[in-house]
N, C-alpha and C positions, 0 to 999 in steps of 0.2 A: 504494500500500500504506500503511496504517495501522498504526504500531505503538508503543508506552509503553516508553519506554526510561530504567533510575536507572541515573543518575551516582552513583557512589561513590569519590568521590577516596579517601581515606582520611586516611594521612600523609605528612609529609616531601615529595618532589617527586611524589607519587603526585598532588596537587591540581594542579602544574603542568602534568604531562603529559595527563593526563585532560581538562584544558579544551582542549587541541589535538586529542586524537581528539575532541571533542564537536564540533567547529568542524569537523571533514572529514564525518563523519555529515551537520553541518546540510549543508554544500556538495553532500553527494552527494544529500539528498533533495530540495534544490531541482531538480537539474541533472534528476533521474530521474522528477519529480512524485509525491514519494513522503513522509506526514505522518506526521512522526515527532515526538511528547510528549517532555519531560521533566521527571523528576522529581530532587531530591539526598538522599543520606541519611548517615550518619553510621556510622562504624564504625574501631573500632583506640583508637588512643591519643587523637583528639580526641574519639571517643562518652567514652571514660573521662573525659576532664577535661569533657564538659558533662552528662555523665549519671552517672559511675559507673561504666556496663555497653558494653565493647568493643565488643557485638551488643543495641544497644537494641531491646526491642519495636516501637519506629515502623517502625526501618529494615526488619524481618526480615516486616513487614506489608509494606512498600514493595518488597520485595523479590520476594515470594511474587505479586504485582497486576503487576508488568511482567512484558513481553515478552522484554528481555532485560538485562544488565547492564555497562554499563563501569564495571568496578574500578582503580581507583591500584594501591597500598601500604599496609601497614600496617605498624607499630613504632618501636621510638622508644629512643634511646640509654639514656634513665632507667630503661626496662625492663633491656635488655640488663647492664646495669655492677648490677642488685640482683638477684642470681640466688630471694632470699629473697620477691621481689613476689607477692602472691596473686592479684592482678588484671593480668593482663597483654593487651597490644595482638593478639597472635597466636593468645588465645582464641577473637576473636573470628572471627576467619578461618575456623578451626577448627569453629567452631559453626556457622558460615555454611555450609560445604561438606554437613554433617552433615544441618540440618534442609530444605538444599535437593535433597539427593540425590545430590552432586556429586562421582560417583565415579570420570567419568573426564577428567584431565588430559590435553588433545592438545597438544603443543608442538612445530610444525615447525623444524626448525633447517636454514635455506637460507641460503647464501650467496649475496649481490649482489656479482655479480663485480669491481665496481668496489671492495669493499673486501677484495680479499683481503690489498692489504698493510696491515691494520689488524691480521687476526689476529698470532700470535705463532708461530703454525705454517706452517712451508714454502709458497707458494703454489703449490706442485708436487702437494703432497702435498693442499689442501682444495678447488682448483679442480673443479667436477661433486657435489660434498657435497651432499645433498638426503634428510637425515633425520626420518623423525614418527613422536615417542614418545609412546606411550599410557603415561601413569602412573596407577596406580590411588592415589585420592586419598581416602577417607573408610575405609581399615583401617588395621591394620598399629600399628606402635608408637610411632605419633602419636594413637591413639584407645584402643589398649587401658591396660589398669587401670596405674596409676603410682603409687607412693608412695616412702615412708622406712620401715625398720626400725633394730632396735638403737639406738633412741636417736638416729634420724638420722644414723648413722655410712654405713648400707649404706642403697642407693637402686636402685628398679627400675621398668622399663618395660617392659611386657610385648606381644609383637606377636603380633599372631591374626588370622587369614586363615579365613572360612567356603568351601565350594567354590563358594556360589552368586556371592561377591563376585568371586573369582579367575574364574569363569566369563562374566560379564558383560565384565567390561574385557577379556578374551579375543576374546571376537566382536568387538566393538568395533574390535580393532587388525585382527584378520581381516579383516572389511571393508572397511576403509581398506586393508589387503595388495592386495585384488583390484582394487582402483582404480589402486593403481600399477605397480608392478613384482615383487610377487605375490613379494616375499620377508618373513617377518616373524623377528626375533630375539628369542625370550626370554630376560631374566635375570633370574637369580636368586643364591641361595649351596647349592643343594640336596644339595652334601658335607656341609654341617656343620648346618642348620639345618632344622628340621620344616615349619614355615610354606612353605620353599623346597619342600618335597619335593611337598606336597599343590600347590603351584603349578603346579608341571612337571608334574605325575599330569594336573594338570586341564586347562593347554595342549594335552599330546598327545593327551587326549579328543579335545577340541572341535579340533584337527587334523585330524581325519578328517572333521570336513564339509567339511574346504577341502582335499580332495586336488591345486588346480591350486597350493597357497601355499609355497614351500619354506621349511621350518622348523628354524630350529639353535637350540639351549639354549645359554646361556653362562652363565660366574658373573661374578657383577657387578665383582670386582677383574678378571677377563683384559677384561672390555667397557670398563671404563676405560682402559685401556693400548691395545685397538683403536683407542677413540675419535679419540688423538691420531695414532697411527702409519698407520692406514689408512681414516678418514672415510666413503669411497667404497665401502667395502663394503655400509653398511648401508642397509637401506630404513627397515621400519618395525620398530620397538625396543617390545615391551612390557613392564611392570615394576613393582614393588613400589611403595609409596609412597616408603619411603625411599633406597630406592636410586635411584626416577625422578627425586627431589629431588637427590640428588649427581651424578646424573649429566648432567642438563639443563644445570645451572648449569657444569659441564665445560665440556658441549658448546658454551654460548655461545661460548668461541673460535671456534669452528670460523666462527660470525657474525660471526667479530670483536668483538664487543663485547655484554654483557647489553642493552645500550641497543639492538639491534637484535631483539632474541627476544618476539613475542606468544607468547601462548598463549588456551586455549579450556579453560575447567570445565563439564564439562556431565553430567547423569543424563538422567531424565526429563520434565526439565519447563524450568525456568529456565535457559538458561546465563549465566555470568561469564565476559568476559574481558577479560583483564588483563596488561599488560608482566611479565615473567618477574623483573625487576628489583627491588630491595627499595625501602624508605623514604631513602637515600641520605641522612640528614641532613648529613652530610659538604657537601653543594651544594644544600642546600635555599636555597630562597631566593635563588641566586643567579641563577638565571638561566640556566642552562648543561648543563640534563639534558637527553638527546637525547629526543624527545619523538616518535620514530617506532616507538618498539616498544606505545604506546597506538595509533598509528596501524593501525601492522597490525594489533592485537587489534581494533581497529574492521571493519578485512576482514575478518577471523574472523567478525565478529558478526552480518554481513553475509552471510553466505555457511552458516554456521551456522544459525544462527537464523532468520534471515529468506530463507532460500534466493535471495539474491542474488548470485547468482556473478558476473555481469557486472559488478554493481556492484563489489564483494570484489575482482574482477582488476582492476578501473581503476585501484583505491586501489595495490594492489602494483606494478601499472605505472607507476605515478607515482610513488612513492618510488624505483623502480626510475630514472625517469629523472632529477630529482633527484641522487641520487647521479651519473649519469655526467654530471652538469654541472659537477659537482666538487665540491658544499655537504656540509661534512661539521658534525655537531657536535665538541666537544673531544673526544669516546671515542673515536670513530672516525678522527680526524686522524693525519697524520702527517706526518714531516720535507718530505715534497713539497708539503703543502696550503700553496695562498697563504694569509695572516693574513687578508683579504676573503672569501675562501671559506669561513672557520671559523663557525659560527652560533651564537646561542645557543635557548632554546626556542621563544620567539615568532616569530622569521625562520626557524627551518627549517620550524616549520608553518607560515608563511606564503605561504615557496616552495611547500609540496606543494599549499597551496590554489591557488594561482594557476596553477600546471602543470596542475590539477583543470579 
């Protein structure tokens, strides 16, 4: 198989990580006879410092011409600490998802048994966890209109949901229902808020093509409280932009750590995918980001995109054994890990290539 695939590190350890899933890709298309291109582009806070613009024209060309994309991070503390910035690293992301089409986020949240005493929740209570949420990603009150009134005293953000958007990311998570265990959970807030209501109106439509799928409504404050107390309930979770956003990053516990969460952005055409993780400037540079949640977004991308599942499962069975060797990075360590066993980013992608 032949296929053009951009690198887009971004920022902060997004560069680090991103050259270890590029490093498992190259491993897997030797191993598979399979010519896979690449290309790099720019986007977040270092397109700003060499162009001006988060989402440069080159990149968004570069973008639109591959087949699929491994994305880092984007953002950057100087943004974050000048709330007043005009130009900001998260634009771009933003822009990216919009002109690619990229409206549905799939974020599996699996537990590798071997870390369950990393999380911070019972290992009673996360052991069997095996959640994939569909978050709908280019509506909501991340895209609708925004500004300042009174003089800049009072500020608004306004969320709006069409039924064709809420309908699309609906099938979507259906689909992926019937593949597994043919439960799916909506949430929403649809006591209090419009957007929620026209949500739920449009799931229990499009319910009725999937009579074999059981389906419960919840509002996103009780799904949060599930998340921790009972993991094991859920299958597949569909959901708003914003609420998918606060609640993924939840869920990472239940992985034990952000540092183990891919995820997959995908519409119609191009997908991204990319560690669920941010720009960590905190440990940039140092050496010590776990660099397996680029890895599994590389299974994703594989499996997704290129409908390589064999290949997709080897990469996970390999991290998978990996871990029960004992290698952990710092997120995932704990009081029992030997100091030889603790990695930094270049040695744990080095073990998964060579288990590869």
């Amino acid at each position: 198989m032949k296929k053009h695939i951009l690198i887009v590190p971004g920022d902060g350890i997004g560069q680090e990580v991103t050259a270890v899933g590029k490093q498992v890709l190259d491993k897997i298309a030797a191993k598979f006879n399979h010519d896979f291109t690449y290309d790099e582009a720019l986007i977040g806070h270092v397109a700003i410092e060499a162009t001006g613009n988060p989402l440069p024209d080159e990149t968004l060309v570069k973008m639109k011409a591959s087949d699929a994309i491994l994305f880092g991070a984007v953002g950057h503390p100087k943004y974050d600490n000048d709330p007043t910035a005009k130009v900001r690293p998260e634009q771009g992301l933003l822009k990216m998802r919009k002109e690619l089409g990229l409206y549905a986020n799939i974020r599996p949240i699996k537990l590798f048994d071997e870390l369950l005493g990393a999380s911070s929740i019972k290992p009673e209570i996360l052991k069997g966890a095996d959640i994939l949420f569909f978050r709908e990603l280019t509506g909501d009150i991340y895209f609708g209109e925004k500004g300042r009134k009174n003089n800049g005293d009072t500020a608004f953000d306004v969320a709006e949901y069409s039924r064709f958007e809420v309908e699309r990311i609906a099938r979507k998570a259906f689909d992926a229902a019937m593949t597994r265990g043919k439960k799916l959970m909506s949430v929403d807030k649809a006591n209090v808020i419009e957007t929620s209501r026209l949500w739920r109106e449009v799931v229990q439509k499009v319910a009725l093509e999937y009579p074999e799928v059981e389906v419960t409504h919840q509002f996103v404050d009780s799904c949060a409280m599930m998340l921790i107390k009972d993991p094991k309930q859920f299958d597949v979770v569909v959901t708003a932009n914003l609420f998918g956003d606060i609640l993924t990053d939840e869920a990472s516990q239940i992985a034990g750590s952000m540092g183990m969460l891919a995820s997959a952005s995908i519409g119609d055409g191009t997908g991204v995918y990319e560690p669920i993780h941010g720009s960590a400037h905190d440990i940039t540079g140092k050496g010590v980001a776990n660099p397996l949640a680029s890895i599994l977004s590389a299974a994703l991308l594989l499996d997704i995109s290129f409908g390589l599942k064999a290949e997709s499962e080897l990469v996970i069975s390999t991290v998978d054994k990996v871990l029960k060797e004992g290698y952990r990075t710092r997120d995932i360590a704990d009081a029992t890990t030997p100091a030889d066993k603790i990695l930094g980013t270049v040695a744990m992608g080095a073990e998964v290539l060579k288990f590869l």
